[in-house]
Backbone as a chain_set.jsonl record, in Angstrom:
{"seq": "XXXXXXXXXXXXXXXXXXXXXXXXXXXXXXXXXXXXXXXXXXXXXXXXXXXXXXXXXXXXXXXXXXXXXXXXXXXXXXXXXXXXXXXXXXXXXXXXXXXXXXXXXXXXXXXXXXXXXXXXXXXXXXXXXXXXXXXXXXXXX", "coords": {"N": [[0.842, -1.168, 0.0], [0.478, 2.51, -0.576], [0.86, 5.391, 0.976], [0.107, 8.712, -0.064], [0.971, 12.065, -0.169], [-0.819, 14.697, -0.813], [-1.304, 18.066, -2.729], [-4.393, 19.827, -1.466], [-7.322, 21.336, -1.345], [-7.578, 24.243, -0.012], [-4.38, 24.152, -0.163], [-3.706, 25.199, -2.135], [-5.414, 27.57, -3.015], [-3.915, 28.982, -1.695], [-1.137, 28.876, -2.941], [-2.366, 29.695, -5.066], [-2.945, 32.579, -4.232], [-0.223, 33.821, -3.661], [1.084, 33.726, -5.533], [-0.732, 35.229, -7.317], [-0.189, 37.841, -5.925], [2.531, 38.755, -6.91], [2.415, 38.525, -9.396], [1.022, 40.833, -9.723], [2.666, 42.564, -8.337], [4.166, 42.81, -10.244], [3.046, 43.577, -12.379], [1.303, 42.237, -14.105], [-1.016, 40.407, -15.365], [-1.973, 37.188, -14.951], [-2.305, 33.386, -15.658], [-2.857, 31.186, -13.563], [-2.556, 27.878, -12.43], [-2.937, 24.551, -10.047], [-2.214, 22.148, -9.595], [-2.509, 18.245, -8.677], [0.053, 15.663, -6.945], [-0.356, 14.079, -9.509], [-0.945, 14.904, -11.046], [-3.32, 16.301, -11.532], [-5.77, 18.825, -12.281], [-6.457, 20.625, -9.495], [-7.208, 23.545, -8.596], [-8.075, 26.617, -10.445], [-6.969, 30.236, -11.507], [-7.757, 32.405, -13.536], [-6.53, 35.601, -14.0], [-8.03, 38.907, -14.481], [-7.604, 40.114, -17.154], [-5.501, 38.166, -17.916], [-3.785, 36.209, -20.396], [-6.649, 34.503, -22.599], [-5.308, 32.478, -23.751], [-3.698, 31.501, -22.86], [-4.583, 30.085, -20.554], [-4.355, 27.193, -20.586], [-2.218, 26.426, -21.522], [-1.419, 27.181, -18.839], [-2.421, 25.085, -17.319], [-1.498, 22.755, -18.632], [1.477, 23.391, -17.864], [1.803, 23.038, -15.284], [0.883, 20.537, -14.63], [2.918, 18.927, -16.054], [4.756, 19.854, -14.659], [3.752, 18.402, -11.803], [3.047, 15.784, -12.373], [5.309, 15.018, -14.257], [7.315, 15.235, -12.274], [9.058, 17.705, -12.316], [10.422, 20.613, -12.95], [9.39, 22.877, -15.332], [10.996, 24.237, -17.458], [13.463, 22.87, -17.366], [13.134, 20.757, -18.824], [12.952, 22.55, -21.04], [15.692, 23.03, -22.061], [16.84, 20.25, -22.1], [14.843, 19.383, -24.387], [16.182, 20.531, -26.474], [17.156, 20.544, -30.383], [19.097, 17.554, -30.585], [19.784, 17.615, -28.064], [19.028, 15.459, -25.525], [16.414, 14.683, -24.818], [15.118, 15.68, -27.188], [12.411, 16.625, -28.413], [10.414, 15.213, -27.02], [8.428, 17.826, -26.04], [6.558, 17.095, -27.671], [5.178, 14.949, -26.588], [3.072, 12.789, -25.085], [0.739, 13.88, -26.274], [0.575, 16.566, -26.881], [0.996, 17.885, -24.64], [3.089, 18.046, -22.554], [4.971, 20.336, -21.484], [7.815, 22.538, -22.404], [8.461, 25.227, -21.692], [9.348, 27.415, -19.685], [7.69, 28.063, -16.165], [6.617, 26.048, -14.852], [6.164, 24.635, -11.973], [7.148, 22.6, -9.821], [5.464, 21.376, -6.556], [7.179, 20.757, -3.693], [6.987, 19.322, -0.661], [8.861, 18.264, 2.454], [10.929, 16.59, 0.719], [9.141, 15.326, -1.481], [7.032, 15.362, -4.045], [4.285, 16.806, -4.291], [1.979, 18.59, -5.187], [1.719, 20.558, -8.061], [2.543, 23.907, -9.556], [1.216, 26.123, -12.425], [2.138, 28.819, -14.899], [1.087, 30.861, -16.545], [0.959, 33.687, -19.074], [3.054, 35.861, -19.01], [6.135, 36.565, -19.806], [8.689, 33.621, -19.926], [10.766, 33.682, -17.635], [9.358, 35.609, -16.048], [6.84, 34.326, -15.524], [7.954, 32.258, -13.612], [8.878, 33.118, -12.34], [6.867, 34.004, -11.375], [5.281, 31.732, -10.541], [7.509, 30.514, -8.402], [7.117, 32.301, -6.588], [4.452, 31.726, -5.599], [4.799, 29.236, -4.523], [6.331, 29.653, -2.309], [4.856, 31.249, -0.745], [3.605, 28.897, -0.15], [5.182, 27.237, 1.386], [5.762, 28.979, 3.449], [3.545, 29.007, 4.782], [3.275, 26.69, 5.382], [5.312, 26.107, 6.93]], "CA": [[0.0, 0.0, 0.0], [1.295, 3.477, -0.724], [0.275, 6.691, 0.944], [0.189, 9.818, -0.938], [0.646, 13.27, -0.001], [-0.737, 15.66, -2.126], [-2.273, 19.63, -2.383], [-5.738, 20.478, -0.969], [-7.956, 23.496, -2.21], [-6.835, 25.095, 0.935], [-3.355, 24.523, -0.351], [-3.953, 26.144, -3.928], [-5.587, 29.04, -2.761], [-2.393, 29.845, -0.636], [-0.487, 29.287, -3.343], [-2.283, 30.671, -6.041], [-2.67, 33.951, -3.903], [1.271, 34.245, -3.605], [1.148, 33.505, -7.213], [-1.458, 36.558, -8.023], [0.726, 38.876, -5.547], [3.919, 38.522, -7.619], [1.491, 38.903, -10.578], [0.355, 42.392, -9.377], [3.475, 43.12, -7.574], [5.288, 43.141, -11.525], [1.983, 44.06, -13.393], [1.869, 41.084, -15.319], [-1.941, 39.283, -14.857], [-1.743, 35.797, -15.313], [-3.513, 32.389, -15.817], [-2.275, 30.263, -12.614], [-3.064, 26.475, -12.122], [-2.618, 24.206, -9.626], [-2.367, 20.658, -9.611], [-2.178, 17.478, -7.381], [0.622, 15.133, -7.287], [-0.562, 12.968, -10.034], [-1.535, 16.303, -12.674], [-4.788, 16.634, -11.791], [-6.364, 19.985, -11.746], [-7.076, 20.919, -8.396], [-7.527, 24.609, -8.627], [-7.598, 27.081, -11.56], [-7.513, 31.223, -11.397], [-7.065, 33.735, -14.917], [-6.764, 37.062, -13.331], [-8.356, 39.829, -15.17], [-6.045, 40.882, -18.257], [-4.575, 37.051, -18.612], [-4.499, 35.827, -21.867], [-6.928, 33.547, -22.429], [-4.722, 31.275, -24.48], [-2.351, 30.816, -21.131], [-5.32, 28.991, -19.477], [-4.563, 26.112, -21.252], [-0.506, 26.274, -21.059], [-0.716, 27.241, -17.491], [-2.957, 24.215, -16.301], [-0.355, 21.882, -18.972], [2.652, 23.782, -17.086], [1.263, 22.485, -13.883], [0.46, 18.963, -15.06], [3.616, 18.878, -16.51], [5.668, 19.846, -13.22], [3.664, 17.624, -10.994], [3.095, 14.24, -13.047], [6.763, 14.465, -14.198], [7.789, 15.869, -10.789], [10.476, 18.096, -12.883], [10.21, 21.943, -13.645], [9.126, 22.828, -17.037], [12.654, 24.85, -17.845], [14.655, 21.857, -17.217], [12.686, 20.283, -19.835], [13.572, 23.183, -22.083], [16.929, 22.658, -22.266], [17.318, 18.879, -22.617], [14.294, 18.984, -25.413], [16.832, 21.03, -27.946], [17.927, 19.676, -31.12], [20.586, 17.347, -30.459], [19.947, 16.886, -26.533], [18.236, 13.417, -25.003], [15.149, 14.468, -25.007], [14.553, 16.416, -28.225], [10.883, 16.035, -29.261], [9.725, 15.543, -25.711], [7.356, 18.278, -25.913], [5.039, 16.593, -28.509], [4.531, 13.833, -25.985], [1.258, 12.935, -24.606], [-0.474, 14.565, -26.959], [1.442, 18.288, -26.889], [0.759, 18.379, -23.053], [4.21, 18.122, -22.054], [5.364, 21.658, -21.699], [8.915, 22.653, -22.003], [8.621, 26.482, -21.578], [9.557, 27.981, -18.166], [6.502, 28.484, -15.498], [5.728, 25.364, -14.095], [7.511, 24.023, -11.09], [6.672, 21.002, -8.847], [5.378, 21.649, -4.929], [7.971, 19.911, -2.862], [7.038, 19.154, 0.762], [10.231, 17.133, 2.721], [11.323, 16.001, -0.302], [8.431, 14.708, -1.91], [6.255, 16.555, -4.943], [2.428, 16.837, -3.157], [1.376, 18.868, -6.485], [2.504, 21.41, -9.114], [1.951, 25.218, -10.228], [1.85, 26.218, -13.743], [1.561, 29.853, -14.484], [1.208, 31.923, -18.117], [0.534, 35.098, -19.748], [4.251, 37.073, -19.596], [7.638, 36.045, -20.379], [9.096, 32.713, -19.241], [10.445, 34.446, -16.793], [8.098, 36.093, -15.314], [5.648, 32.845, -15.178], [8.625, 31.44, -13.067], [8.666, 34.331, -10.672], [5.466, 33.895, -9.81], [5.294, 30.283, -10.018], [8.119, 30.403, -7.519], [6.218, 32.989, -5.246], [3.175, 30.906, -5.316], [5.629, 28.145, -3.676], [6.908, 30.563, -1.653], [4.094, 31.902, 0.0], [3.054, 28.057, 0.409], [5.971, 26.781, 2.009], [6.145, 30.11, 4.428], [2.537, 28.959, 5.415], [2.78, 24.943, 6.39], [6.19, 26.425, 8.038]], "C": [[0.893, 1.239, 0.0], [-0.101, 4.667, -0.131], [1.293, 7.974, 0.655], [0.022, 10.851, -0.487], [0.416, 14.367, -0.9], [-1.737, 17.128, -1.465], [-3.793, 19.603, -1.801], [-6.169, 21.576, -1.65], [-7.109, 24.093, -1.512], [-5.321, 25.568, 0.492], [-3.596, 25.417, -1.688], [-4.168, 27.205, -3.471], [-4.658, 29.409, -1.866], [-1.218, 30.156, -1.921], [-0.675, 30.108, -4.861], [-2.736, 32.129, -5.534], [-0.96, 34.556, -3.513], [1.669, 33.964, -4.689], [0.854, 35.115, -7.54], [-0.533, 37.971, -7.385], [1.413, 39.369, -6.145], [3.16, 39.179, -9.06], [1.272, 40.679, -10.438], [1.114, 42.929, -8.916], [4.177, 43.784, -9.609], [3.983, 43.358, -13.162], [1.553, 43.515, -14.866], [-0.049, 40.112, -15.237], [-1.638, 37.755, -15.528], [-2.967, 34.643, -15.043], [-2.465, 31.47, -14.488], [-3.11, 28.933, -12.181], [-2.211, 25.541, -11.211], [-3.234, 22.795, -9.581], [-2.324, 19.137, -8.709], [-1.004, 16.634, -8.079], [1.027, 14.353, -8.325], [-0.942, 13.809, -11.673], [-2.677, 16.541, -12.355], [-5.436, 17.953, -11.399], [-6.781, 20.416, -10.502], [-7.852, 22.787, -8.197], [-7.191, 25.306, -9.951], [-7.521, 28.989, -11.14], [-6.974, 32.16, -12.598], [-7.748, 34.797, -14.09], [-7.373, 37.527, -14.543], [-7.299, 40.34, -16.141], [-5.161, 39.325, -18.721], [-5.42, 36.246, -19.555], [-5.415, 34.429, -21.882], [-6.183, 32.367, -23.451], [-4.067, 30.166, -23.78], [-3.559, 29.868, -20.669], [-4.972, 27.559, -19.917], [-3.134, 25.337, -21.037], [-0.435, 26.547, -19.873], [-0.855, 26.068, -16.878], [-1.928, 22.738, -17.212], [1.034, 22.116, -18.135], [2.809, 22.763, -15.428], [1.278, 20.69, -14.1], [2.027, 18.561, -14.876], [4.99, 18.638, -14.985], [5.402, 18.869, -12.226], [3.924, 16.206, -11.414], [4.889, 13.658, -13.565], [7.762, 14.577, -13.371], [9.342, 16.597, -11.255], [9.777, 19.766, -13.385], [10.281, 21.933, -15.194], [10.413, 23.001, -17.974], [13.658, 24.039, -18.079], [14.33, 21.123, -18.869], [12.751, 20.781, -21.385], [14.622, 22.831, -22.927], [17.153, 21.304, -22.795], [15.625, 18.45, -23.875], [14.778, 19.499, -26.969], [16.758, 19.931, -29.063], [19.193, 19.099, -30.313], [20.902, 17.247, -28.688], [18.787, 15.653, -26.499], [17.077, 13.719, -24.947], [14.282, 15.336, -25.833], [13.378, 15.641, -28.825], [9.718, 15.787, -28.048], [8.857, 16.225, -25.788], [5.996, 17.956, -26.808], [4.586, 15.542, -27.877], [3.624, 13.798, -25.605], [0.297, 13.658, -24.659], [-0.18, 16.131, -26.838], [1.476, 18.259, -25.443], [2.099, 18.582, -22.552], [4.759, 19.668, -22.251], [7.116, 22.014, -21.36], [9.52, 24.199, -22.012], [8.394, 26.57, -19.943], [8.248, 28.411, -17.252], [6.126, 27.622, -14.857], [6.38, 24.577, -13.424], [6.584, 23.089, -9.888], [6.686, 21.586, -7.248], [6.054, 20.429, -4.039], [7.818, 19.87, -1.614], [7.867, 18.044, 1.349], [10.271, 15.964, 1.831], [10.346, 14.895, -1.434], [7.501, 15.557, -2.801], [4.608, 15.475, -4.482], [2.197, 17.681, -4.475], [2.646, 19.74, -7.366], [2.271, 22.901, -9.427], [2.618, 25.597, -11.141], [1.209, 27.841, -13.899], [1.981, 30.541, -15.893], [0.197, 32.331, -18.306], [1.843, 35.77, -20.004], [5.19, 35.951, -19.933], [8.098, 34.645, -19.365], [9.91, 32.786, -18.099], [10.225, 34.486, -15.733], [7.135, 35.047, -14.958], [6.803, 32.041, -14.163], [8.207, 31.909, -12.491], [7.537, 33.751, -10.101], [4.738, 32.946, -9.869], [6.056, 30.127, -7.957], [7.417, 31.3, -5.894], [4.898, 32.559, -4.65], [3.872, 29.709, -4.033], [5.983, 28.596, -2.42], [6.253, 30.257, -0.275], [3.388, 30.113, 0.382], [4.192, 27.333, 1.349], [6.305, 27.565, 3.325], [4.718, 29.622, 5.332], [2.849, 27.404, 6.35], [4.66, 25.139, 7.542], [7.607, 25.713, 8.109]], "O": [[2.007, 1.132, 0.515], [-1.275, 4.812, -0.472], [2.473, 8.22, 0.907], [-1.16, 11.03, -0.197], [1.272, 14.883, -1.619], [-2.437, 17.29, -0.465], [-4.072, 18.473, -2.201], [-5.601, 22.449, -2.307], [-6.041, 24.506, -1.964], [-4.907, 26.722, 0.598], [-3.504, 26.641, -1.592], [-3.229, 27.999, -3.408], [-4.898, 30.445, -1.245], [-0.565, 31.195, -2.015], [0.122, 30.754, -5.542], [-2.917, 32.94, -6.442], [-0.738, 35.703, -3.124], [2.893, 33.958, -4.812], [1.665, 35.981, -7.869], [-0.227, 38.931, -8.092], [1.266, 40.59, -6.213], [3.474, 40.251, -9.579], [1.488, 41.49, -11.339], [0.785, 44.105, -8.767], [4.494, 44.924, -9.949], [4.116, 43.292, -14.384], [1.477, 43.947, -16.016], [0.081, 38.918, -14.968], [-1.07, 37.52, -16.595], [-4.065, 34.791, -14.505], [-1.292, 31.221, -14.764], [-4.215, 29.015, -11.644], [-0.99, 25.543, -11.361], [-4.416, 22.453, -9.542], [-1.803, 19.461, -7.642], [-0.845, 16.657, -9.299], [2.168, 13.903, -8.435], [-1.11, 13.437, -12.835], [-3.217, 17.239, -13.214], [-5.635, 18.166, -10.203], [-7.986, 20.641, -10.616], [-8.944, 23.0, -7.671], [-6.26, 24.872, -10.628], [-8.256, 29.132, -10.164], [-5.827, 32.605, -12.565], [-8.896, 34.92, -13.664], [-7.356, 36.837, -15.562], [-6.265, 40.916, -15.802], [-4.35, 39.299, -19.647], [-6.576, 35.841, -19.679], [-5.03, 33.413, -21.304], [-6.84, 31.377, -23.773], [-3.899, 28.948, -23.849], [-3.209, 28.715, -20.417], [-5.612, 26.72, -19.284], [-2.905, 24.206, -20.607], [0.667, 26.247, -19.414], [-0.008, 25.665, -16.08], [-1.649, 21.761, -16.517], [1.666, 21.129, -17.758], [3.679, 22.114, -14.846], [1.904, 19.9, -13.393], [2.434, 18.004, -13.856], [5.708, 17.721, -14.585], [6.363, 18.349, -11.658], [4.828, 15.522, -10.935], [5.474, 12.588, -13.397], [8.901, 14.153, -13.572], [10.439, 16.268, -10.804], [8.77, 19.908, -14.079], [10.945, 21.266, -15.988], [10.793, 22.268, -18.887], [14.608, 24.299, -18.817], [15.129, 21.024, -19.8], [12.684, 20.143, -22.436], [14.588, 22.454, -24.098], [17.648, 21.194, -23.917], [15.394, 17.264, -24.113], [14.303, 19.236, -28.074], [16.426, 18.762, -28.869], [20.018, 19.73, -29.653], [21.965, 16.899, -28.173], [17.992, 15.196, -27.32], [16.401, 12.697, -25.062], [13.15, 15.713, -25.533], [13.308, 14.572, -29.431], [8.52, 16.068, -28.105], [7.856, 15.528, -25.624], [4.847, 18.383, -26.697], [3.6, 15.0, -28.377], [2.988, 14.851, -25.654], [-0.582, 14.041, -23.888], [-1.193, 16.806, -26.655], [2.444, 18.938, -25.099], [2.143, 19.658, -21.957], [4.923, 20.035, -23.414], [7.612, 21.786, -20.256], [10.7, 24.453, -22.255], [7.574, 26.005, -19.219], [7.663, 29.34, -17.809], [5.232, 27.933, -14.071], [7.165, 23.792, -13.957], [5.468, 23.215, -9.384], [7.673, 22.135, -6.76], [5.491, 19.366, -3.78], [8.712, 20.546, -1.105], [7.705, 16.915, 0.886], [9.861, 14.817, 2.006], [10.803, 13.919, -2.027], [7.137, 16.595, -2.249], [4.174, 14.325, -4.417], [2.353, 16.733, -5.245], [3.874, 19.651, -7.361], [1.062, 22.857, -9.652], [3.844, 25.639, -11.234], [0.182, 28.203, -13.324], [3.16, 30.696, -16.214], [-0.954, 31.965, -18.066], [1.957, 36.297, -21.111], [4.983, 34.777, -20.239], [7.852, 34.67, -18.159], [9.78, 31.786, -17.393], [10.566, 33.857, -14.732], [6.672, 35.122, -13.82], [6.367, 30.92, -13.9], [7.185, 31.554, -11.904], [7.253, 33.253, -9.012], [3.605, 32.996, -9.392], [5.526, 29.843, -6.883], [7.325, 30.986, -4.707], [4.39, 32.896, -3.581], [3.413, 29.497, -2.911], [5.909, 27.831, -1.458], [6.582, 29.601, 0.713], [2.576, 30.136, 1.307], [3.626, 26.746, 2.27], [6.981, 27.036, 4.207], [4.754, 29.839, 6.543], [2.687, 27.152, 7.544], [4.998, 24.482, 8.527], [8.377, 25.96, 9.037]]}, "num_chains": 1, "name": "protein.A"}
């Protein structure tokens, strides 16, 4: 038997309000999604002003970070031409995202979900990926 720790609403809305902060702190609105250990949507929020195209790449960003328990960025890099996992992003059906924004929720050493976060620059969808994390890791302490 295996038990599983993974996000809560409760947790999402912590971290997608230290998400939207960061968002509003650098005047950027955004589409922020949060996921459970396994990819599964748990929470969604497009601020006012985020594109609606991002809703779609933020809640893949998210997927992407939790299910492969690996930041999206990393995935950048080794999907070039000519690195080990070029082509990677057409996997499972495009979902695999290898643009910067979506980073895996690590509680003592274990990924409990994911947050994926677009509308600005890759970036910028880190930032306030990372501040979403932030502000959740500052909460459970």
């Amino acid at each position: 038997m295996i038990t599983l720790k993974r996000v809560d609403i409760a947790d999402a809305r912590v971290l997608i309000a230290g998400a939207r902060a960061k968002s509003e702190e650098i005047g950027v609105p955004m589409c922020i999604a949060i996921t459970d250990e396994s990819g599964n949507l748990v929470a969604f929020e497009r601020m006012d002003g985020g594109k609606v195209t991002s809703s779609i790449i933020a809640i893949d960003k998210s997927y992407t970070a939790s299910g492969a328990k690996k930041a999206t960025h990393d995935y950048g890099t080794a999907s070039q031409p000519g690195a080990p996992a070029y082509g990677i992003g057409s996997a499972i059906g495009g979902r695999l995202m290898v643009v910067g924004g979506g980073l895996p929720v690590i509680v003592d050493g274990e990924v409990v979900g994911g947050i994926g976060v677009s509308s600005g620059t890759p970036d910028q969808d880190r930032a306030v990926a990372q501040a979403g994390i932030d502000a959740f890791l500052a909460m459970i302490g």
